[in-house]
C-alpha positions as CSV (number, residue, x, y, z in Angstrom):
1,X,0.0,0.0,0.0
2,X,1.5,3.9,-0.7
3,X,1.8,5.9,1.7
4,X,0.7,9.5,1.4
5,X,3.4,12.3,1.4
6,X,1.8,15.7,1.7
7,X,5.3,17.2,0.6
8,X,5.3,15.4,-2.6
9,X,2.6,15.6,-4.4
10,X,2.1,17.6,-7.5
11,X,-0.1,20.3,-8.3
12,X,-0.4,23.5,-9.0
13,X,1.9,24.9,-5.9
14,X,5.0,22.7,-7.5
15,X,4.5,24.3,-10.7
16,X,4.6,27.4,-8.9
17,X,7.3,27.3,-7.5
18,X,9.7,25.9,-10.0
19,X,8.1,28.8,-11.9
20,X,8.9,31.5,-9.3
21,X,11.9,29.6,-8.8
22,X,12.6,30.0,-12.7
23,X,11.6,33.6,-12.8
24,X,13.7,34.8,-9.5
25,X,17.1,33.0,-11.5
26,X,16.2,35.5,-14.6
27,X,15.9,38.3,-12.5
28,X,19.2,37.6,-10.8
29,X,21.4,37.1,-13.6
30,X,19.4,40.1,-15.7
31,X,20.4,42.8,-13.0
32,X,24.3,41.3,-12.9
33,X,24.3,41.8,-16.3
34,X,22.8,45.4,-16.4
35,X,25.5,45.7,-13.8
36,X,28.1,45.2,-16.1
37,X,26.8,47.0,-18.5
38,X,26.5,50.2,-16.1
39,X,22.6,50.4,-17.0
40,X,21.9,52.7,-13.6
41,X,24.4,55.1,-14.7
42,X,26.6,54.9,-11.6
43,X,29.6,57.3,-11.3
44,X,32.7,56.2,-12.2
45,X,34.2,56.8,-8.8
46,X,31.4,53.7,-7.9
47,X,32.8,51.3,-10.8
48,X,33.3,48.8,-8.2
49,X,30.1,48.3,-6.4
50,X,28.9,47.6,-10.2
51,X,31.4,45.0,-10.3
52,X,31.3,43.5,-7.2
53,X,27.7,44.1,-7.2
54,X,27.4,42.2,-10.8
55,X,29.6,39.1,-9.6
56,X,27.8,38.5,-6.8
57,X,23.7,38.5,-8.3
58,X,25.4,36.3,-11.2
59,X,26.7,33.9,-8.7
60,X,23.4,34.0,-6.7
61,X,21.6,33.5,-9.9
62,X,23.7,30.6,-10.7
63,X,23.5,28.8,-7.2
64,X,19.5,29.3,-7.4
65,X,19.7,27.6,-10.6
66,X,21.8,24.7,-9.7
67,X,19.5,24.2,-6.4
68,X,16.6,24.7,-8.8
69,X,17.9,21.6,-10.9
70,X,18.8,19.3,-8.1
71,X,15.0,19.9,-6.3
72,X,16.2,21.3,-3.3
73,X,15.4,24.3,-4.0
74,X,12.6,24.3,-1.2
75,X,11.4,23.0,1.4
76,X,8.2,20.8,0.2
């Protein structure tokens, strides 16, 4: 007989979440890159928040992604 696991079941709230999931990786690596390209016109005496700023949502966006892959990207 199966058991019933309330954290496993599918449905609209896992598709929600791997699309929020989804969405929230976009937005990450989407603002490193307008980082980079100095899209918020920051002064040049602030180059390197832009760059460290940049690094560190493209990293972010690429650690959400791998957890996003592997399923263990929440909770249940």
């Amino acid at each position: 007989m199966a058991t019933y696991d309330p954290n496993n079941r599918p449905g609209p709230g896992k598709i929600m979440r791997n699309v929020f999931g989804i969405f929230m990786i976009l937005i990450y690596v989407g603002m490193g890159i307008l980082l980079y390209m100095n899209f918020f016109g920051f002064d040049q005496n602030f180059a390197w928040v832009r760059w460290v700023g940049g690094t560190l949502f493209i990293l972010y966006g690429i650690w959400r992604g791998i957890r996003q892959a592997k399923g263990i990207d929440y909770n249940g």
